[in-house]
N, C-alpha and C positions, 0 to 999 in steps of 0.2 A: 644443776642448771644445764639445760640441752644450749648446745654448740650454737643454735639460732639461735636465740635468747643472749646469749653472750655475743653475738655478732651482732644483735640489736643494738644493744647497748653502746657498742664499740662506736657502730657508727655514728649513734643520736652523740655520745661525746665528743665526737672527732665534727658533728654539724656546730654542737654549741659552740667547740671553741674558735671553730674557723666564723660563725657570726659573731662570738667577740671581738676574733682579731680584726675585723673588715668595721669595726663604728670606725664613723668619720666624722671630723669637725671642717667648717671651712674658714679659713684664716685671711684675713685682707688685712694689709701692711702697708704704712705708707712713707716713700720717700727713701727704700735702701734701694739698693743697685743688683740687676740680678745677678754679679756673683756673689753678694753679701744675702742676696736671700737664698740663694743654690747652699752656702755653708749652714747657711738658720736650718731648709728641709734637714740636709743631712747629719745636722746635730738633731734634729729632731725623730727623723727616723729610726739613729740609732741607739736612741736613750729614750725618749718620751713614749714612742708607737710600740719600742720592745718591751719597754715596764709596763704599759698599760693596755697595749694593743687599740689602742685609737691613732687611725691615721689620721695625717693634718693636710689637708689641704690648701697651699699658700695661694695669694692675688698681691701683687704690689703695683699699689697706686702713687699717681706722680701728686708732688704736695700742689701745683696749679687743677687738678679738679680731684679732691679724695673727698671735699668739701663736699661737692656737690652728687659724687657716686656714693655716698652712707647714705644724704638726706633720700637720696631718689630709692635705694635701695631700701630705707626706712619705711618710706611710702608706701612702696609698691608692694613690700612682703616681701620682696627678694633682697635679705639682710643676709649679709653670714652669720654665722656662730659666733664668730668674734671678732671684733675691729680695733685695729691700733693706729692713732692720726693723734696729731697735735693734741695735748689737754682740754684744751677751753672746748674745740667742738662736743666731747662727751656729757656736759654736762645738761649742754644744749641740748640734745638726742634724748636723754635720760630724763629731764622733764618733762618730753612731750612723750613720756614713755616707751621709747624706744629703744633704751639700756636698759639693764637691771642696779636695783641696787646692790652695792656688793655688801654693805656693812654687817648683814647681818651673816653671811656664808661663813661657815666652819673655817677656822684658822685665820679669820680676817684683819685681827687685829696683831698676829704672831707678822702676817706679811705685810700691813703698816709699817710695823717697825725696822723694815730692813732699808726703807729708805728715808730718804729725807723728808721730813715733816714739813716743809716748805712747799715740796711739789704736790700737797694734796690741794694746795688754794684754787690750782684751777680744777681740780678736779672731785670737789666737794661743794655742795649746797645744802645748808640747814643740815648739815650733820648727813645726809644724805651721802653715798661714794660711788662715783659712775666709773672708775676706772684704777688700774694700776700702772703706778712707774715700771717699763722697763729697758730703756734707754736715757743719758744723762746728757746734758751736755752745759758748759758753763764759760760766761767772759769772763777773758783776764787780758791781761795789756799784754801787747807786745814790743819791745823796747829795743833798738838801734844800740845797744852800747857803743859802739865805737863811735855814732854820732855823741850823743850824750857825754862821751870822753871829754870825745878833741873840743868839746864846746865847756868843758868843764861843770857840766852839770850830774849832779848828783842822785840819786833816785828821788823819785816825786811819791809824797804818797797821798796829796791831797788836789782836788781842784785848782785852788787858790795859787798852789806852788806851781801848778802845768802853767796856768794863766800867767804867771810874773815869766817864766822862761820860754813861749812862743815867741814872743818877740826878735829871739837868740835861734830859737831855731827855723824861724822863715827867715832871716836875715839869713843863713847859709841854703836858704833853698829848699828848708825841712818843714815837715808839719805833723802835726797829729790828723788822724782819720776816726771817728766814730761808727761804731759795727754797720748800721743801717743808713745812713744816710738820710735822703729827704723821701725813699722809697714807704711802702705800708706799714713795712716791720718796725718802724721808728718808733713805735709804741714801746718798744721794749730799750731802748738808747732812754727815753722819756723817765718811764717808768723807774730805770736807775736812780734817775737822779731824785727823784720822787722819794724813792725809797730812804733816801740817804738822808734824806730832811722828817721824817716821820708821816711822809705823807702820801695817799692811795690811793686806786681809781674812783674807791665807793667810800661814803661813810661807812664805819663799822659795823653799821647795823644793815648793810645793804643796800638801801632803801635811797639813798641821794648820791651821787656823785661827787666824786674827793678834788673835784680838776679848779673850784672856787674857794680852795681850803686855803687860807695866807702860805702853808710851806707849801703848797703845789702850785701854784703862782709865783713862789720866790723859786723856788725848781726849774720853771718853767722856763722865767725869766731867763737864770744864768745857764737851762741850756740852747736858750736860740742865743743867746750872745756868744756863743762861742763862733756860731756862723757869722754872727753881723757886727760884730765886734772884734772877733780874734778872727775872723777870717780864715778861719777852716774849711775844707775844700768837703763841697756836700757829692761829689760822684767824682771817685778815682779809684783805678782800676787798685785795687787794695796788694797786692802778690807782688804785682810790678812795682809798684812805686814805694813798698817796704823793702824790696831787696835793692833798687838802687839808689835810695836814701831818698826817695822825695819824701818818703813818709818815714817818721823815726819812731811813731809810736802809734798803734793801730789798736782798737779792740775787736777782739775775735772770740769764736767757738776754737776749740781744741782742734779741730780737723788742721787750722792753720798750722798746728806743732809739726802736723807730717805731711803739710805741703812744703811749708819752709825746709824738712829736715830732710825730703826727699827731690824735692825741687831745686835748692837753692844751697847746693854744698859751695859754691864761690863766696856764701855770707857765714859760713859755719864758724861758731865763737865770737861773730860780732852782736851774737843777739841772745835776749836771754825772755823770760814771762814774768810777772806780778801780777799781785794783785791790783784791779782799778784804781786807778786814783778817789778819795772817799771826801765825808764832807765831816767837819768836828761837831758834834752835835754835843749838846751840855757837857761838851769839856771831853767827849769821847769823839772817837776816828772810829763813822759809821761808812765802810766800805763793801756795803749792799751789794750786790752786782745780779746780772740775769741770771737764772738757774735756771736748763728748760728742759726738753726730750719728749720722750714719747711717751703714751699711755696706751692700756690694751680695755676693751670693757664686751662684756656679753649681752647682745643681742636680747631683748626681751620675745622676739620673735622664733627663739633658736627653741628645737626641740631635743636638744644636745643641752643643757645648763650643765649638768653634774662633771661631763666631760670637759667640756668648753671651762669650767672652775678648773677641773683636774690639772688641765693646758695651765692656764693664766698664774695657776701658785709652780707649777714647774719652768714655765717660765722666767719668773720673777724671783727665781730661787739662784742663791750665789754659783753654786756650783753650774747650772747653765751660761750665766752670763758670764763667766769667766772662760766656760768650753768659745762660746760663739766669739767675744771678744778674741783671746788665743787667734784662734785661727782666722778669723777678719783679719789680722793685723800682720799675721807673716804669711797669708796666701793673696792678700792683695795689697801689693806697696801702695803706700799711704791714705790709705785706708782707716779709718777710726773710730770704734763700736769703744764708748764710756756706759758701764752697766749703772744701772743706778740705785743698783744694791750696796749699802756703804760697805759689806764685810767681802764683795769683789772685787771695788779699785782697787785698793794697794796688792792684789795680786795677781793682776792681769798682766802680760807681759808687755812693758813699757816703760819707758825713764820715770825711775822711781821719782826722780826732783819734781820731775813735773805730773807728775799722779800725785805727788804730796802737797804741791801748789791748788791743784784743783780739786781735791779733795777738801784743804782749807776753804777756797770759795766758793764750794757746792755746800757749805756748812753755814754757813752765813747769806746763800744768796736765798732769792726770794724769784716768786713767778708771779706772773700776773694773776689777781684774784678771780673768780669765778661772779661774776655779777649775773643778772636774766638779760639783759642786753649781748646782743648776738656777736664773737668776737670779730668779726667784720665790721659790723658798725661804729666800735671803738677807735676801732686802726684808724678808720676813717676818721674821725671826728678830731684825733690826735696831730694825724699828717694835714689835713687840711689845716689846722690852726698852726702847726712849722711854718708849711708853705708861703701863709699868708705873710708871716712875720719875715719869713726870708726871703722870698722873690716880690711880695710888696710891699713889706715896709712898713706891717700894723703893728701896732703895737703889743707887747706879749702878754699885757695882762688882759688889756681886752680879750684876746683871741682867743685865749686863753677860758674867759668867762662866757665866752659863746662859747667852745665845746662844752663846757658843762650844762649851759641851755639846751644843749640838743641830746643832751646823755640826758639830764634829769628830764626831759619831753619820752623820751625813749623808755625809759625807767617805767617810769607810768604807766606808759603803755601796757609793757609788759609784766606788769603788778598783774592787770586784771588778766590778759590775756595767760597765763601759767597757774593764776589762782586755782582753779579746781583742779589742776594736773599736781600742782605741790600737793595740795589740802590728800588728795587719792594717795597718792605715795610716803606718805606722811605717816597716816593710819594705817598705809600697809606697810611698814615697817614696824610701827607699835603692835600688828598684830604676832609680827613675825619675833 
């Protein structure tokens, strides 16, 4: 073989692998902070782009419009390859074809199982799977021991026991605080209690609304009585008023562990985490709680799929969340990435007690279900019926039975309006 010939060669190899190394994916992300996505590029660069040579291209959007930059990006044909925002939008996207389904992609089922089977409710329809877990996050109470002491109370582990000891602790000036207040998100404060009584947004079958069911009405009830009856405070500043006792018991996401633990060393040892207070259901202590985080799903528009998968299982694989976790947590104080890979909590670096805590209640919690009603619409229908009961006075069963008026009007709606988009995606699963 002459010297050109061999130089031919050399070069045509050295053109393939430099257009291998140059594929790129584009990545939109919503709700980290850019030095939490500065460490995701650079775990990603030096593990995912070197094993596969796909670069990633990151975008991080703010969670007040990530909403509306997918749907318009959706529209428009200018989607990325991949997008990660709250659960419930994916499913939405993925109906009106704008996801893919993942269910049927190579290794699909080996990466279900790495998390929690709970976090697929928002992010599954009719079997159908518009996204994966890969971020966690979960409420658990936070508890004042030293108030609880000097007042002689004991841990709480149910409703009923908080409710007989408020009394005790606003007579010294204290109170409990609820994660959401009378804000949108209240849907997930709701939904706890919901959960805890065997009862849900939707009928089982999808198809009607759970908000007229008797435990979702007796859920209801006892949780606007906590505002109008135990007089629990619906907006206070939550950081301030747990470190100097106005509030002795608070529900939070984990972030709380390391604002308290980074924030507020003058309270260190008077406070400790549990599990929510729960409700006795036939003779069991059903202590539900939110499960929630983030989800990633590929683009139906993306001319990258095989990549864009390749990303999403490396991703959502232990050994990554455990890399970006790591160094989130000692390159920026208080700071807090939860993988929601079960076999990376317990070895992320973090107080084991409390990785063992929330790990327990990431096991048992629940997210909100995946209905065809748009999760906007929901929050709404949720927080309006609070409102009403707590700044006017209505009653809760009523208010109660008009959200589910306006959900099962909704419902309907969106029966006919998604029917031919299910019925196409349906059959192209069965073909696949």
């Amino acid at each position: 073989m002459s010297k050109k010939i061999v130089l031919v060669f050399i070069v045509l190899a050295i053109s393939v692998s430099a257009l291998a190394a140059t594929k790129e994916i584009d990545v939109w992300l919503t709700g980290h902070s850019n030095e939490e996505l500065r460490i995701i590029n650079e775990v990603t660069e030096s593990d995912f782009t070197v094993a596969t040579g796909i670069k990633v291209n990151y975008t991080t959007l703010s969670w007040s419009d990530n909403e509306n930059r997918f749907l318009l990006g959706a529209a428009s044909g200018d989607a990325p390859d991949v997008g990660g925002t709250g659960p419930l939008l994916l499913p939405e996207l993925g109906l009106r074809g704008a996801l893919m389904d993942l269910t049927n992609m190579p290794g699909f089922k080996e990466i279900y199982n790495q998390s929690y089977p709970n976090f697929y409710r928002s992010l599954q329809y009719k079997g159908l799977t518009f996204g994966l877990p890969y971020f966690s996050t979960v409420t658990t109470a936070y508890i004042r021991d030293d108030i609880f002491r000097d007042l002689g109370i004991k841990s709480i582990a149910t409703w009923t026991e908080l409710k007989q000891v408020l009394p005790k602790l606003q007579a010294k000036k204290s109170n409990l605080l609820l994660q959401f207040g009378l804000g949108e998100i209240l849907y997930a404060d709701v939904n706890m209690f919901m959960w805890q009584r065997g009862a849900d947004d939707y009928t089982p079958d999808l198809t009607k609304s759970g908000y007229d069911s008797p435990e979702c009405i007796a859920a209801f009830k006892e949780y606007v009585e906590l505002y109008t009856k135990y007089k629990i405070p619906s907006e206070t500043p939550m950081f301030q008023g747990f470190v100097s006792g106005d509030l002795s018991i608070v529900l939070q996401y984990p972030f709380f562990y390391q604002n308290l633990t980074h924030g507020a060393p003058q309270i260190a040892g008077k406070w400790s985490i549990a599990e929510v207070p729960g409700t006795i259901l036939d003779g069991k202590l059903d202590r539900t709680t939110n499960a929630g985080g983030s989800a990633i799903g590929i683009f139906q528009s993306s001319k990258k799929k095989n990549e864009a998968w390749e990303y999403l299982k490396w991703f959502s694989s232990d050994k990554t969340q455990i890399s970006i976790a790591n160094r989130i947590h000692n390159e920026i104080p208080g700071a807090f990435f939860m993988p929601s890979n079960r076999k990376a909590i317990p070895k992320i670096d973090f107080n084991k007690e409390a990785l063992s805590l929330f790990s327990k209640a990431l096991e048992s919690g629940s997210r909100s279900i995946y209905g065809l009603v748009a999760p906007r619409h929901r929050r709404r229908y949720l927080q309006m019926a609070t409102q009403r009961c707590v700044l006017q006075g209505e009653d809760p069963e009523k208010s109660i039975r008009s959200a589910a008026e306006e959900h099962n009007a909704e419902i309907n709606k969106k029966q006919v309006e998604y029917d031919r988009f299910i019925k196409k995606l349906l059959e192209l699963q069965k073909k696949n």
